[in-house]
C-alpha positions, -999 to +999 in steps of 0.1 A: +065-480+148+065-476+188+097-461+209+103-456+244+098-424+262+128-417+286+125-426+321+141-414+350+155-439+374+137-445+405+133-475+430+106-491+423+095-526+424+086-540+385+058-534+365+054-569+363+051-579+400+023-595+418+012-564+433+010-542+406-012-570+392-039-564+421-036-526+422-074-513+420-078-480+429-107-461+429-100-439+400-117-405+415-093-402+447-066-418+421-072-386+394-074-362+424-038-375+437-022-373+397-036-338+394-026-326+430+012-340+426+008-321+394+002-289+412-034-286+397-058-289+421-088-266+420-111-254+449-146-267+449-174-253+433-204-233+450-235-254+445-257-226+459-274-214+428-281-244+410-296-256+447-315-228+441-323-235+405-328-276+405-349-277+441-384-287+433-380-292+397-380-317+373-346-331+360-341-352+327-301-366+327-296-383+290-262-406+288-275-409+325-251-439+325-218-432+318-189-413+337-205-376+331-241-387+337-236-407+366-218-380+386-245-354+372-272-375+387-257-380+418-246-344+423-283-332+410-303-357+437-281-341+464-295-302+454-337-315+461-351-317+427-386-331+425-371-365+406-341-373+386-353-392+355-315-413+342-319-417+307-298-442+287-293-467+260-274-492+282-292-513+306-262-524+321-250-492+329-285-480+345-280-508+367-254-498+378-265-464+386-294-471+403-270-499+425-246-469+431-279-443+440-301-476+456-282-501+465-301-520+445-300-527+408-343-534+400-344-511+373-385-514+383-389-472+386-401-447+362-370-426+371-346-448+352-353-447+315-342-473+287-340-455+255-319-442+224-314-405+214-311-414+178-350-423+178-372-392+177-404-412+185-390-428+215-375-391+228-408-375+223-429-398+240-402-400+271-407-364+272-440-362+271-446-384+301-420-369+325-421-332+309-389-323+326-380-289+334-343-291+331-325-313+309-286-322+313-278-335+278-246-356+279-256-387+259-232-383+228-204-409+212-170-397+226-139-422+213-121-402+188-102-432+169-135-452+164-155-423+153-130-417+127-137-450+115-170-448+118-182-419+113-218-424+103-224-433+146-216-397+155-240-382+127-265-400+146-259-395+179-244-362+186-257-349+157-296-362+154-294-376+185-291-336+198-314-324+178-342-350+191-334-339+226-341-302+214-368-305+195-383-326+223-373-301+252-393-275+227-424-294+224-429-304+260-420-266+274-382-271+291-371-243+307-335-253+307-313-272+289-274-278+290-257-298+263-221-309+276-196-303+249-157-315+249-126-291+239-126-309+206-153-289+194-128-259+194-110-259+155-123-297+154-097-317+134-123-347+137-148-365+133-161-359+169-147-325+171-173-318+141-201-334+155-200-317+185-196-285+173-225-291+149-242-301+186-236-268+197-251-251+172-282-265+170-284-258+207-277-220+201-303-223+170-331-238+191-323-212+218-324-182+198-358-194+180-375-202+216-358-174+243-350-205+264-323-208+286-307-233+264-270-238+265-235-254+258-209-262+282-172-272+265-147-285+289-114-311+283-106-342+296-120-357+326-090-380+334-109-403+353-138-414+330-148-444+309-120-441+279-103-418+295-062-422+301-062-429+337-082-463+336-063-476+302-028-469+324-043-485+353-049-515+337-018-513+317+002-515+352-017-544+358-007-562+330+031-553+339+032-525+309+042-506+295+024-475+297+010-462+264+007-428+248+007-411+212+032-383+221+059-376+249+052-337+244+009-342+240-009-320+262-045-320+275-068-297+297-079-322+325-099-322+354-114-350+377-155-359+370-166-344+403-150-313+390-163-312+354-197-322+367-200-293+397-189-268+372-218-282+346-243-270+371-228-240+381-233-230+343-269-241+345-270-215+369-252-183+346-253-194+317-277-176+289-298-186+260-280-196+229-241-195+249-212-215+250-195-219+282-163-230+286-146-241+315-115-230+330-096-264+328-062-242+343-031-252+321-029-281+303-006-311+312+017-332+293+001-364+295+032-384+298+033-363+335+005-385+344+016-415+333+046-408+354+023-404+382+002-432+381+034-457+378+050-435+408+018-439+431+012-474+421+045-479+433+061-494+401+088-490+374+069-489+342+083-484+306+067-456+286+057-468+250+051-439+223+027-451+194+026-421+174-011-395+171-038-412+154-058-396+124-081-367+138-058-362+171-040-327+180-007-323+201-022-303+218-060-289+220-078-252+223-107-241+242-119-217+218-116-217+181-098-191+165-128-179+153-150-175+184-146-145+207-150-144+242-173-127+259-173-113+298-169-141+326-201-154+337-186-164+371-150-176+384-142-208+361-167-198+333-162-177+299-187-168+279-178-176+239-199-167+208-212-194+192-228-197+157-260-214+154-269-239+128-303-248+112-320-282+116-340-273+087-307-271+063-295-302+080-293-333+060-316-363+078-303-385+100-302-416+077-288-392+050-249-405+041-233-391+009-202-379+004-215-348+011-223-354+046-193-375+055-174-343+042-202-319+063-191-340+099-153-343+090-148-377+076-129-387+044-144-400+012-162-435+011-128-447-004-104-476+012-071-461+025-083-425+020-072-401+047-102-404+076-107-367+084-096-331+065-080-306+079-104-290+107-102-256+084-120-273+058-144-295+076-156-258+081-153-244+054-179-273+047-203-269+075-205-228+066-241-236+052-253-245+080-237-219+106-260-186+104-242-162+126-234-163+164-258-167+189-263-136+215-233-127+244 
């Protein structure tokens, strides 16, 4: 059952009116204006040692086509690499990259890269042609409530599909490698929690067996993405409303794309072999604050609809686990956190699907009506074959 959040009265003109129906913003300067009115704007990010890092080399972007990747590849081409190779399983989405980057949408250069993580074969051989120096890994399955349901997807990608990119960034000599993680990895109550945390693991494992800088970054929401809240209560004033969210009191660390992604490369920079990083995402924010936001700066009077948390989702999310400890800063905006490493080898394969597994990545039993995700305590308890011991500070 849904209620209605409290709203305070303003003059506004109606949700439903023909101009809220045209409203298009450009969701970057929109997330920007929420989070400044919110009193949580940030000051940018010195791009000076990644310059120094990326310039001349080689750079591999998987999930090169959605919000993350995009703004990577963009913010990479501006610091003089050699070449950007944009790796992705959507051909739409490449297009529009390279129409963004071009101005054209040919998809007719080696740089842009048609392919799926979960296929080993396919990885390898894209490796082995472009031997990139760097890799930026942020292909992964990110909707919480569809994971829940189907579970099986995020074994493959962000589980297998990770392991692929490691394994290939092994055999064809990366230097560097940076997998980009999400706040749910921290005492993951789900299904993508799990698999993400898994993720990290295996990207602390293959770092401590190789000495490479190999890496994790964690960071929260990135209010402006694909998915994310700002462009479902976009649309939603467009429709005439109401707004939609789970809780009135849910919180969530945000931060705008160009934000998230500038801080992703100034880890590159710091970060060490087999770390964590986690981003200072400031203090979290009620997300019914934004919603007030968006309605106030779309000029509109919107109702607030509560629909209740869905399976897998927290009031209000963590950084860091209760079991991780962190370790000295590596710069302003980044924390070092132990992470444990798993084994590939003890890993079950990738078209492995017992009960067993869907227990290992924090699903329910194969059973119709069953609960969709234990508690994140015991989806640990679970995974504590396959976590050896944290990686080095």
């Amino acid at each position: 059952m849904t209620t209605t959040a409290p709203r305070p009265p303003e003059t506004r003109a109606p949700c439903a009116s023909s101009a809220a129906s045209r409203w298009a913003p450009d969701l970057t300067e929109l997330a920007t204006a929420v989070l400044r009115r919110l009193g949580h704007g940030r000051p940018p990010v010195d791009l000076g040692p990644a310059r120094t890092l990326l310039a001349g080399r080689r750079v591999l972007v998987t999930g090169a086509g959605g919000s993350i990747g995009a703004e990577l590849t963009r913010q990479v081409r501006g610091l003089g690499p050699e070449r950007v190779i944009m790796l992705d399983r959507d051909e739409s989405a490449l297009q529009e990259l390279e129409l963004s980057l071009h101005g054209h949408g040919l998809l007719d250069t080696a740089e842009t890269v048609l392919a799926d993580i979960r296929d080993a074969r396919t990885v390898d051989a894209v490796f082995a042609e472009h031997r990139p120096e760097v890799v930026l890994h942020a292909a992964a399955l990110k909707h919480l409530p569809l994971l829940q349901r189907y579970p099986r997807e995020a074994w493959m990608t962000n589980v297998h599909g990770t392991r692929h990119v490691l394994d290939a960034a092994i055999r064809c000599g990366t230097a560097r490698l940076v997998n980009v993680s999400t706040d749910k990895a921290a005492d993951p109550a789900c299904v993508l929690g799990v698999s993400k945390r898994l993720a990290e693991g295996l990207t602390a494992h293959a770092a401590a067996r190789t000495g490479r800088r190999f890496l994790s970054v964690r960071f929260g929401n990135v209010i402006g993405s694909r998915g994310s809240v700002l462009p479902t209560f976009v649309e939603q004033v467009r429709r005439g409303g109401p707004l939609t969210l789970t809780h009135p009191d849910v919180t969530r660390y945000v931060m705008t794309i160009p934000q998230a992604c500038s801080l992703v490369l100034s880890a590159l920079a710091v970060g060490a072999a087999g770390q964590t990083l986690v981003l200072d995402m400031g203090a979290p924010v009620r997300v019914l604050d934004i919603a007030e936001q968006v309605a106030a700066i779309a000029g509109v009077a919107c109702d607030i609809r509560i629909t209740g948390l869905r399976p897998g989702e927290k009031l209000h999310e963590a950084l860091i686990s209760q079991r991780e400890t962190i370790g000295r800063s590596a710069r302003d905006g980044i924390h070092r956190v132990r992470c444990e490493s798993v084994d590939p080898a003890r890993l079950p394969g990738i078209h492995a699907w017992s009960d067993e597994v869907r227990a290992l990545v924090g699903a329910g039993p194969a059973v119709p009506g069953a609960s969709a995700a234990p508690p994140a305590a015991d989806a640990e308890r679970r995974a504590a074959p396959l976590l050896l011991g944290a990686a080095p500070r």
